[in-house]
C-alpha positions, 0 to 999 in steps of 0.5 A: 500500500503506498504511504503519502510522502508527508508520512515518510522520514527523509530517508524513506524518501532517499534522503536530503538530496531526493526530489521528494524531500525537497518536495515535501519541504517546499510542501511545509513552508507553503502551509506556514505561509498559508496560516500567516496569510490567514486575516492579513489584509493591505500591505501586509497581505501584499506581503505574503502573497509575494512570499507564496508566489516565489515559492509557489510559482518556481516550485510548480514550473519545475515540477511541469519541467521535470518530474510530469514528463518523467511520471508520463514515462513511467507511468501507465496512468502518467497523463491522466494523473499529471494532467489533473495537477495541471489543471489545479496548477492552471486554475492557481495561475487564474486566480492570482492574475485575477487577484492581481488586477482587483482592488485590495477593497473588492468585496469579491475578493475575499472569495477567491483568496480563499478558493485559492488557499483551497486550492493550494492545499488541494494541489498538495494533497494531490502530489503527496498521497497521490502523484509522488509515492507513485513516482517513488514506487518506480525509481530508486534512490539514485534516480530520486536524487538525481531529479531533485538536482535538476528539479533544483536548478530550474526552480532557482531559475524559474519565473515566479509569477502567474502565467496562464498563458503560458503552456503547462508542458514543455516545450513552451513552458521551458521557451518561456522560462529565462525572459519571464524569470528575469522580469518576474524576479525585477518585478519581485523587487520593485513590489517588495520596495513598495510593500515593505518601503516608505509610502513616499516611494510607491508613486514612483515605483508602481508605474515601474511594476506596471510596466514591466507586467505589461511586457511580461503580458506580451512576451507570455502571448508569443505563440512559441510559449504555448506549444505543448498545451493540452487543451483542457489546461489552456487560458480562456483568453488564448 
């Protein structure tokens, strides 16, 4: 019977180096930082949702990168099973660019933070009991640790923002990686100026983020950033 990886000590898991326990890590931070996110508001909402985004939006990007492609190898079911994270990864993608353009004192917005939260917590879920003791069933340690390395080198390199037009699957997603991470992680620094500085410095520095939004918006629409896209993960505005 397979155990969810939650249950399973690092070395159950192939060790520090295993794609599973950086998994799992990444898994216990999200939920801190979801309980910090409970009754914020303003800046300081502003605050941990751009803490969740740059660990959320990395950590799926090479999840989609890396392990997807691997689990469709090995796996009989593969595609059935990966796709429907993708499609939670998709709706993650619609909710924050949603979230994104409304007015912190929207009353809507209270609804889709939490459907997000919910669905965070889901994808989670999903992945531990689910998808990665699959994955863990199929490959020794050796190859474990070796997906954690790759898995590591593209989550330090991927973008950290919301792109639901990006494709979900390689080759688009991987085409889309170094221009959007580059300006996702500019745009990173200038909103953490702004959330965290003094006011006195926003009037400049929004415009600055705005800007640099609306290019990301243009690069993400290439075609060549959605090839590979199943159908049922794809952006209503595509």
């Amino acid at each position: 019977m397979m155990r969810s990886i939650a249950d399973q000590k690092v070395h159950e898991l192939g060790g520090r180096l295993s794609v599973l326990t950086r998994q799992r890590r990444d898994h216990v931070k999200l939920e801190d930082l979801l309980e910090d996110l409970a009754g914020t508001t303003g800046a300081a909402q502003g605050q941990v949702l751009l803490r969740i985004h740059r660990l959320v939006f990395p950590h799926a990007f090479a999840e989609e990168a890396v392990l997807w492609p691997v689990m469709r190898r090995v796996l009989p079911d593969g595609h059935e099973l990966t796709l429907e994270v993708e499609r939670e990864h998709q709706e993650v993608n619609e909710l924050v660019t949603a979230l994104e353009a409304m007015a912190p004192e929207d009353p809507a917005r209270g609804p889709l933070l939490a459907r997000l939260v919910a669905v965070l917590r889901e994808d989670v879920r999903d992945e531990e009991d689910v998808l990665l003791p699959r994955l863990q069933e199929k490959l020794g340690r050796t190859r474990l640790r070796g997906l954690g390395l790759a898995w590591e080198v593209i989550r330090r390199t991927a973008p950290t923002r919301a792109h639901p037009v990006v494709a979900r699957r390689p080759p688009g997603n991987v085409v889309a990686a170094v221009p959007l991470s580059v300006l996702d992680r500019v745009r990173d620094l200038v909103d953490a100026v702004v959330l965290r500085g003094p006011e006195r410095r926003a009037p400049g520095l929004r415009p600055v983020s705005a800007r640099l939004a609306r290019l990301t918006h243009r690069i993400e629409h290439l075609p060549v950033m959605r090839r590979g896209e199943d159908p049922s993960t794809a952006s209503p505005g595509t």
